[in-house]
N, C-alpha and C positions, 0 to 999 in steps of 0.2 A: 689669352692671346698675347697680352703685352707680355707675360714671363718667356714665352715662347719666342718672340720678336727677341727681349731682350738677351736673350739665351745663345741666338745666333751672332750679337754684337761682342760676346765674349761672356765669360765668368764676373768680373768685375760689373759691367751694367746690369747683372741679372742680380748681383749681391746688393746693391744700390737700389733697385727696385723692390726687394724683397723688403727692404730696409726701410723703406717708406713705405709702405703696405702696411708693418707692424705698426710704425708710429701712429697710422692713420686710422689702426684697432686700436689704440691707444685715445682716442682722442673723447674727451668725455669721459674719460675713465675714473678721473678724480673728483671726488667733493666733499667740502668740507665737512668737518673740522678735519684738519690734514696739522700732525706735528711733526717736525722735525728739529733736531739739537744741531746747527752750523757755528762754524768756524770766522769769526770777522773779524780782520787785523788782530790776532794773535788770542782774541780772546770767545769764549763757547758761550752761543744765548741757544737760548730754547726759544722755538717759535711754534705760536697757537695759532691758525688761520681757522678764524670762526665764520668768515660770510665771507662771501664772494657775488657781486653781478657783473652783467655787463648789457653793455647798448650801444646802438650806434647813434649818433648824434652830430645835426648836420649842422655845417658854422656855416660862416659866407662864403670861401673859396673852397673849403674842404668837409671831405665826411671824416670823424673818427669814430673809432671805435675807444670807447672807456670801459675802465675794467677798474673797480672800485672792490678794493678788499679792507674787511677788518680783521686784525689779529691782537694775540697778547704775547711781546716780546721780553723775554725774562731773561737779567744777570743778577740774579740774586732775588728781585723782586721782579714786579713783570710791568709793563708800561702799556697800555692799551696806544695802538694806532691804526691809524685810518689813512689808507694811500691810493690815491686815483691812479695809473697808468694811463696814456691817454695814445693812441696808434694815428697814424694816416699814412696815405700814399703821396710821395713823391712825384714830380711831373714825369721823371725817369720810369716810376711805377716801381722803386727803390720802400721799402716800409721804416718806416722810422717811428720812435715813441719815445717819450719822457717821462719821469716823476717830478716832483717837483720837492724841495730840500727848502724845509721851512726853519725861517729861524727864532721861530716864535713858538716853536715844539718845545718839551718836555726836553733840559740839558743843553735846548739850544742845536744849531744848524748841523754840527760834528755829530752829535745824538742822533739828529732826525739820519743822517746818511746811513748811518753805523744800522740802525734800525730798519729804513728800509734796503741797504745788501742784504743782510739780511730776511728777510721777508723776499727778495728777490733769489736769493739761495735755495732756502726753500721749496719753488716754484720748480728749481733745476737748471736756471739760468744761468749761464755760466762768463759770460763778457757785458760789460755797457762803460761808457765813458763818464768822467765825474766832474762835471760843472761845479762852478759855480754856486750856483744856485737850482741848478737841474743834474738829474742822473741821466743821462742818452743813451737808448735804448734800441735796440736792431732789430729787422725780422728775426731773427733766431728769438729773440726775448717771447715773441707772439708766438713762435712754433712753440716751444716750453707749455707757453701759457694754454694751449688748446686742448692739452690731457681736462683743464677744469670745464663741464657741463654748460658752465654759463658763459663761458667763450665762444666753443663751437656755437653752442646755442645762438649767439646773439650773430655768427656770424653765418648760423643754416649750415653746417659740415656736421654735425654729432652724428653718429652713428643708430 
C-alpha cells in the first residue's frame, strides 16, 4: 500500500521508499568480527571489530542508548581499543551522540581520534564533528550503526 500511495506521489518518493525498505532488510545484518582496511588522514589501518553491545540506559534527564565496541586497530602493529558511543534525543527530538577522545590512550589524544575515525569508518559512517575532547555524532551515525544485531536489538527494530 505505501509503494502504491507512493507511486502516485511521483517516481522519486516511490525510489526514496524503496530505499529505506532495503536499509530496513539491512538492519541486523552485520555481526561481528567485521574487518575492514580504511583510509585516515592520508594513512591505511586495518580494523578488527571483535564484540559489539548495546543498552539503553536511563540518566536523570535523558535515556541513551550505548553502544560499546571492541576492536584491533593496525598500522603496522595492531592497538586493542575499547569505545562507548553513547546516543539520546534532543528536546527538538533531533538524535545526537558522542565518543569520547582520551588522552590517556595509547599515543595519546591524536591516536585515540585517529583510532576511533577509524573504527567509525568502518561502521559506514560517513560525517561527525571533531571536538576537543569529543567526536560529535548525528542520527545518520545511528542509522549506519543499526545494520549491527545488537543495536537494533537493544532498540527492538531487528528484523
Amino acid at each position: 500500500m505505501l509503494l502504491k500511495e507512493a507511486g502516485r506521489k511521483g517516481v522519486e518518493a516511490r525510489r526514496r521508499l524503496e530505499q529505506y525498505f532495503r536499509e530496513g532488510e539491512m538492519w541486523g545484518s552485520a555481526k561481528p568480527p567485521i574487518e575492514k582496511e580504511v583510509e585516515v588522514e592520508g594513512r591505511r589501518l586495518k580494523v578488527r571489530i571483535e564484540g559489539v553491545e548495546a543498552w539503553r540506559e536511563r540518566r536523570e534527564r535523558k535515556e541513551h542508548l550505548v553502544v560499546r565496541m571492541r576492536a584491533v586497530v593496525e598500522e603496522g602493529r595492531g592497538v586493542a581499543v575499547e569505545k562507548e558511543m553513547r546516543f539520546y534525543k534532543k528536546s527538538d527530538g533531533e538524535i545526537q551522540g558522542y565518543v569520547n577522545i582520551h588522552a590517556g590512550a595509547e599515543g595519546g589524544r591524536e591516536a585515540d581520534y585517529v583510532r576511533s575515525t577509524a573504527l567509525l569508518k568502518t561502521l559506514g559512517v560517513e560525517s561527525w564533528t571533531r571536538g576537543e575532547r569529543q567526536i560529535q555524532l548525528t542520527g545518520s551515525t545511528l542509522e549506519a550503526l543499526m545494520r549491527l544485531e545488537p543495536v537494533c536489538g537493544a532498540l527492538g527494530t531487528c528484523r
